[in-house]
Backbone bond lengths (Angstrom), bond angles and torsions (degrees), N, CA, C in turn:
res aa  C-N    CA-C-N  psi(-1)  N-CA   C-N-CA  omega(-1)  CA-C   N-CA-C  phi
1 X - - - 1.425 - - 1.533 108.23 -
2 X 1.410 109.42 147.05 1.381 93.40 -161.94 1.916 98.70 -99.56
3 X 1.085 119.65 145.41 1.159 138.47 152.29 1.657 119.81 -6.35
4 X 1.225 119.59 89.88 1.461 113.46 179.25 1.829 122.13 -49.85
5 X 1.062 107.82 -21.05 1.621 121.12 176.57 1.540 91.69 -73.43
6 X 0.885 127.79 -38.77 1.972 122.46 -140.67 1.898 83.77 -84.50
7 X 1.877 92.13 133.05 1.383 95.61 166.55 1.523 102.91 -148.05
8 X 1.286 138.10 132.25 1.277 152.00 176.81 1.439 94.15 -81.81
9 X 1.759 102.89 103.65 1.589 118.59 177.94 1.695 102.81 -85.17
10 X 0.933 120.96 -40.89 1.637 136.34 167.51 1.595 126.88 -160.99
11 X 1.430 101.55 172.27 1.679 99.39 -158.32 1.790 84.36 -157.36
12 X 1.564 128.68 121.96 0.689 83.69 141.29 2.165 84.15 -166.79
13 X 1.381 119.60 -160.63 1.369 113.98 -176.67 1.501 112.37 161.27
14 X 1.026 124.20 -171.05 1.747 116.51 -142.22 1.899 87.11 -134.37
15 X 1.134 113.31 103.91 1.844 112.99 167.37 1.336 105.61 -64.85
16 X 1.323 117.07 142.53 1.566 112.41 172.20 1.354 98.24 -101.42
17 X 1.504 108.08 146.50 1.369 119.58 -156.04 1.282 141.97 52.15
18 X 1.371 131.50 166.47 1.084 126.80 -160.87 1.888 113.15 -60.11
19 X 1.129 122.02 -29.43 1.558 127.53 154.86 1.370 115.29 -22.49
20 X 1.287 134.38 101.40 1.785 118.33 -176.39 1.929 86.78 -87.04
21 X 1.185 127.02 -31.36 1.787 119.35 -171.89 1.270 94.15 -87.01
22 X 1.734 154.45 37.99 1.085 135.81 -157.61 1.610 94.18 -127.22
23 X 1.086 120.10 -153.03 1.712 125.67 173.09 1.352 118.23 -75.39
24 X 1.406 119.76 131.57 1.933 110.53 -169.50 1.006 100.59 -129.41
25 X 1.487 105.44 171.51 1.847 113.33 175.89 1.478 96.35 -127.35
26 X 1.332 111.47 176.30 1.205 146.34 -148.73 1.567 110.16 -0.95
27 X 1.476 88.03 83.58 1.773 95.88 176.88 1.044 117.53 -115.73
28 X 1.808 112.93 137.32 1.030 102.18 -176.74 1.975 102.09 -144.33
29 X 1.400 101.72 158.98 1.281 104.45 -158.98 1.644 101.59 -133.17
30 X 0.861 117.25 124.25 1.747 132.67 -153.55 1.610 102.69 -116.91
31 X 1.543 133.97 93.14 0.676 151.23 167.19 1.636 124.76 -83.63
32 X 1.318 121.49 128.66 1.638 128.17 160.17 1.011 102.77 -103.16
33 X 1.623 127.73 139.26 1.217 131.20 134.44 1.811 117.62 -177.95
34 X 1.410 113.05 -142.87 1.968 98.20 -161.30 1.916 81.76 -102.23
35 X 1.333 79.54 139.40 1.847 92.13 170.01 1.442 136.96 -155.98
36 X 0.871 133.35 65.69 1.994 141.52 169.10 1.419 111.74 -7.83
37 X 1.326 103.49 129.45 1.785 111.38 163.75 1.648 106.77 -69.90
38 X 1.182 121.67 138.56 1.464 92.48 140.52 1.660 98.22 -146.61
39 X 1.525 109.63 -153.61 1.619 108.70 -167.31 1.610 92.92 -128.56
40 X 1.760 99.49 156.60 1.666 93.14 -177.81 1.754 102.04 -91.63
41 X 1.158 118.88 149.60 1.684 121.04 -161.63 1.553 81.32 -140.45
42 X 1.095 136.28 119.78 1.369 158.38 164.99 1.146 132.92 -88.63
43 X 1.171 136.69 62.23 1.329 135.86 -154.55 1.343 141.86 -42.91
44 X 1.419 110.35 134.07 1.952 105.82 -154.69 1.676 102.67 -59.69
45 X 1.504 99.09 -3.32 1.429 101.15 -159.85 2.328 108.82 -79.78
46 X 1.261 81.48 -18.10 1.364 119.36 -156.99 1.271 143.15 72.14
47 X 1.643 100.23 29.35 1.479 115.20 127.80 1.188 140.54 -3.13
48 X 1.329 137.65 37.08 1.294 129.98 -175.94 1.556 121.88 -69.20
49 X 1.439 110.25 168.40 1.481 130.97 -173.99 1.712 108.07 61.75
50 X 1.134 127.72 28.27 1.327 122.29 167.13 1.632 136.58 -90.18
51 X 1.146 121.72 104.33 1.286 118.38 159.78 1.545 140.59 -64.90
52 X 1.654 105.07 157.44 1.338 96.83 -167.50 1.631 95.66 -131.97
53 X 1.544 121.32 131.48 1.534 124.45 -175.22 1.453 107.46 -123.66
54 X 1.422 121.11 87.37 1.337 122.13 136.20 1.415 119.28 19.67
55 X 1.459 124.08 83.60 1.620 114.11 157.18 1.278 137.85 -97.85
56 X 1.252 109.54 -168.19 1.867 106.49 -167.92 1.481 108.01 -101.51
57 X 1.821 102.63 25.79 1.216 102.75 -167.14 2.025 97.32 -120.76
58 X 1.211 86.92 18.29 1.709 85.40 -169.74 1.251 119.62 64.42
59 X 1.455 128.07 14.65 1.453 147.46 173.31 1.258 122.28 -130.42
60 X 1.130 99.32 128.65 1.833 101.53 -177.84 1.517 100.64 -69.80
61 X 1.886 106.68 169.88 1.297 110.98 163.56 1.793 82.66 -140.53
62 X 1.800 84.18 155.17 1.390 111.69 -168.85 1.806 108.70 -108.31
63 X 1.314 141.14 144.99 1.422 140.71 -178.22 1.578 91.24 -157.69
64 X 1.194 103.87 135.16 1.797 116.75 163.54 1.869 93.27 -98.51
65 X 1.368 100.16 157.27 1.357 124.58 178.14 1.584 115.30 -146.22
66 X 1.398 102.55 156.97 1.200 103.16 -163.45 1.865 103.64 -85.33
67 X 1.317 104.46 140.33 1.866 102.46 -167.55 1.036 94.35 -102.99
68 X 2.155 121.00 126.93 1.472 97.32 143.31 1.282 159.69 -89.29
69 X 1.533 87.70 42.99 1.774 110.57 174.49 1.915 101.29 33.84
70 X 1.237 109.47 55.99 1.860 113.97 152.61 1.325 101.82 -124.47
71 X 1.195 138.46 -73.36 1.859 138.60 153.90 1.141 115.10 -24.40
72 X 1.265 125.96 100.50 1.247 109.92 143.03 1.710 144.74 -67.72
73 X 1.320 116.42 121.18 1.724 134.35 -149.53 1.412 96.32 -100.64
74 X 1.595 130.96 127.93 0.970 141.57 163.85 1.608 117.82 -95.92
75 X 1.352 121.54 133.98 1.242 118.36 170.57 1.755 112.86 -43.27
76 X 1.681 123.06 146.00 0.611 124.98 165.74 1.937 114.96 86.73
77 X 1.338 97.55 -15.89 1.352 116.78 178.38 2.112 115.14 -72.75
78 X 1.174 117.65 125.83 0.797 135.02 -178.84 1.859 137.80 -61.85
79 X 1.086 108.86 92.83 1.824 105.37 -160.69 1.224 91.41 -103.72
80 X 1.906 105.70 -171.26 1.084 116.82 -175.78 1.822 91.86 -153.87
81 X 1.622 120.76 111.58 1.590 138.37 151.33 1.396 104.67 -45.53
82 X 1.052 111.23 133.98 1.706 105.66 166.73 1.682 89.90 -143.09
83 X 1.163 118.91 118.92 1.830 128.52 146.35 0.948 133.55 -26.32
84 X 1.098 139.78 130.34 1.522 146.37 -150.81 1.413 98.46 -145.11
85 X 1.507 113.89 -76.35 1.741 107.79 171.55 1.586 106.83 -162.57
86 X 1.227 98.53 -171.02 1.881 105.41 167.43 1.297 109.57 -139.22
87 X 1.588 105.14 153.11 1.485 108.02 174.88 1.508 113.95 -127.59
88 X 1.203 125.48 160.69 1.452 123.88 159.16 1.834 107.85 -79.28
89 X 0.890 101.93 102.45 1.639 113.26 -174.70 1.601 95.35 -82.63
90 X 1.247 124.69 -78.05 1.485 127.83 -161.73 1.406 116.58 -76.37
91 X 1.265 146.36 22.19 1.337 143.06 -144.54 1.490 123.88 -38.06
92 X 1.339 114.23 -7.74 1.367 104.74 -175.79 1.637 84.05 -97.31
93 X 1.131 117.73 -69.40 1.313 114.07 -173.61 2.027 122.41 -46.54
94 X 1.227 93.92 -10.92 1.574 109.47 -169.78 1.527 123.56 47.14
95 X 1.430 111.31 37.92 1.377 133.59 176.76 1.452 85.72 -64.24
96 X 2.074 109.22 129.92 1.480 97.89 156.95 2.062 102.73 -128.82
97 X 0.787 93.12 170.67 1.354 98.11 -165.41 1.390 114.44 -132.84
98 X 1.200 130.07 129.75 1.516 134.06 173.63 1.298 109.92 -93.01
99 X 1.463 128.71 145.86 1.392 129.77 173.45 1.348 120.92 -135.67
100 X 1.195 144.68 100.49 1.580 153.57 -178.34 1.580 113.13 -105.19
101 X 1.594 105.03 178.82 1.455 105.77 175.09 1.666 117.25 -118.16
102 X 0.954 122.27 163.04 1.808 121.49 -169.72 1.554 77.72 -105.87
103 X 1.809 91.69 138.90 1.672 109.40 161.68 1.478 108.41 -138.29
104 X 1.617 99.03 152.04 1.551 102.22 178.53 1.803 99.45 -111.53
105 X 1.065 107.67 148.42 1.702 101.15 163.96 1.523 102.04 -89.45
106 X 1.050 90.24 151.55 1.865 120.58 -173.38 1.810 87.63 -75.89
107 X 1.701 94.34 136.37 1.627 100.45 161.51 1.408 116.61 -61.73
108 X 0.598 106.42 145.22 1.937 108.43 173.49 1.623 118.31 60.03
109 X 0.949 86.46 31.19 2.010 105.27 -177.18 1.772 114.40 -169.51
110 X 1.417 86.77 62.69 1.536 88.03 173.36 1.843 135.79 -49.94
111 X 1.616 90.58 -14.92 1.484 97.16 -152.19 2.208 81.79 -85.40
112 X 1.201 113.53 -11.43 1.272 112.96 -155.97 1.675 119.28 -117.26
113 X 1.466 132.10 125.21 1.027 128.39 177.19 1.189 124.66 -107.58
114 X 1.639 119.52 177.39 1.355 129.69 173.49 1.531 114.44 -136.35
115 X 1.339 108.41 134.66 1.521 116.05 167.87 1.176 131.92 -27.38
116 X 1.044 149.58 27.64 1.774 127.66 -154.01 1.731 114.67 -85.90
117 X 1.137 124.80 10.19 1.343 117.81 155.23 1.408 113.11 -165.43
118 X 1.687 106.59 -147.49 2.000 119.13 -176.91 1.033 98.38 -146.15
119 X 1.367 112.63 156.88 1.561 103.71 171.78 1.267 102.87 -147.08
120 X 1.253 132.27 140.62 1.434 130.16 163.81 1.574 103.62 -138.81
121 X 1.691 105.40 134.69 0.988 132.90 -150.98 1.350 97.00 -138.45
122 X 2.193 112.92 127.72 1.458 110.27 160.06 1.737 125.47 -55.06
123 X 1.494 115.84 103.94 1.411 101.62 176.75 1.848 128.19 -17.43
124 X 1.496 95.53 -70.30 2.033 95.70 169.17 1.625 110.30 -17.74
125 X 1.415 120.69 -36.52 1.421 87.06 -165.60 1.777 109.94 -121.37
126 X 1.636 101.65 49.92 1.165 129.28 114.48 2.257 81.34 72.36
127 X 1.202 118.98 33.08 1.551 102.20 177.28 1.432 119.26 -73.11
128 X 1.227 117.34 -29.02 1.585 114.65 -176.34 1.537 101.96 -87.61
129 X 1.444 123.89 -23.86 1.399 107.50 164.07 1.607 151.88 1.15
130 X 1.323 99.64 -38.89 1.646 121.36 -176.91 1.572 95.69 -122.89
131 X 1.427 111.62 10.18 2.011 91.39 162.07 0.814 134.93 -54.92
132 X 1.680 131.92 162.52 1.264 135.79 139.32 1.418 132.47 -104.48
133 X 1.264 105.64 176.50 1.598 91.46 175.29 1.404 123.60 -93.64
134 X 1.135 121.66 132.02 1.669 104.41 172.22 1.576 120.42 -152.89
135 X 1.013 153.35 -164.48 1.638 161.97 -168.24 1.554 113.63 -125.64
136 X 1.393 103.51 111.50 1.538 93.60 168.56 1.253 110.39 -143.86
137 X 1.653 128.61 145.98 1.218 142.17 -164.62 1.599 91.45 -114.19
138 X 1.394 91.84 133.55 1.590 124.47 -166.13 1.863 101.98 -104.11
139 X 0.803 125.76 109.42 1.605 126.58 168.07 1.466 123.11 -104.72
């Protein structure tokens, strides 16, 4: 279900060739909705793709996400979760689950981001909790 915050402010980009569903350029997709900073924390263990989100509890919380290994992500480097929706995945068990996307801002283009992963997260442990709302354009 998708996210009552989430609103597609614009969408839009250039198909090459006569194909309008085919491969496009300069696309860009302008998203509102609730979204958490956090930092990527990599585990000494070698743990990779893990984030770490700042709580209001004076304790971090930890979530791995899925990377799409095109960006390269440095420990300690700074992303941004943004919400997408939740589902009841398990129904007997009533597991529900939230699912968003990881963005990096572009060097030298603050106003602008990029995909670099997914994340789905058991609701219980409360990660979008301390969101806000905000706008970000996806390239």
């Amino acid at each position: 279900m998708q996210d009552s915050n989430l609103k597609v402010v614009d969408a839009r980009c250039s198909p090459i060739g006569k194909n309008p569903f085919s491969w496009v350029t300069d696309g860009l997709l302008r998203l509102r909705g609730k979204f958490v900073q956090a930092n990527i924390n990599n585990d000494s263990s070698g743990l990779a793709n893990v984030l770490e989100l700042e709580s209001s509890s004076d304790k971090s919380i930890r979530q791995s996400f899925m990377n799409d290994d095109r960006i390269l992500l440095n420990d300690g480097e700074m992303v941004y979760c943004f919400l997408v929706g939740s589902s009841l995945e398990n129904s007997l068990e009533g597991v529900k689950f939230q699912y968003g996307i990881v963005l990096k801002r572009l060097e030298g283009k603050p106003d602008e981001c990029q995909r670099v992963g997914t994340l789905r997260v058991e609701h219980c442990r409360d990660w979008f909790k301390t969101g806000e709302l905000g706008t970000f354009d996806i390239v």
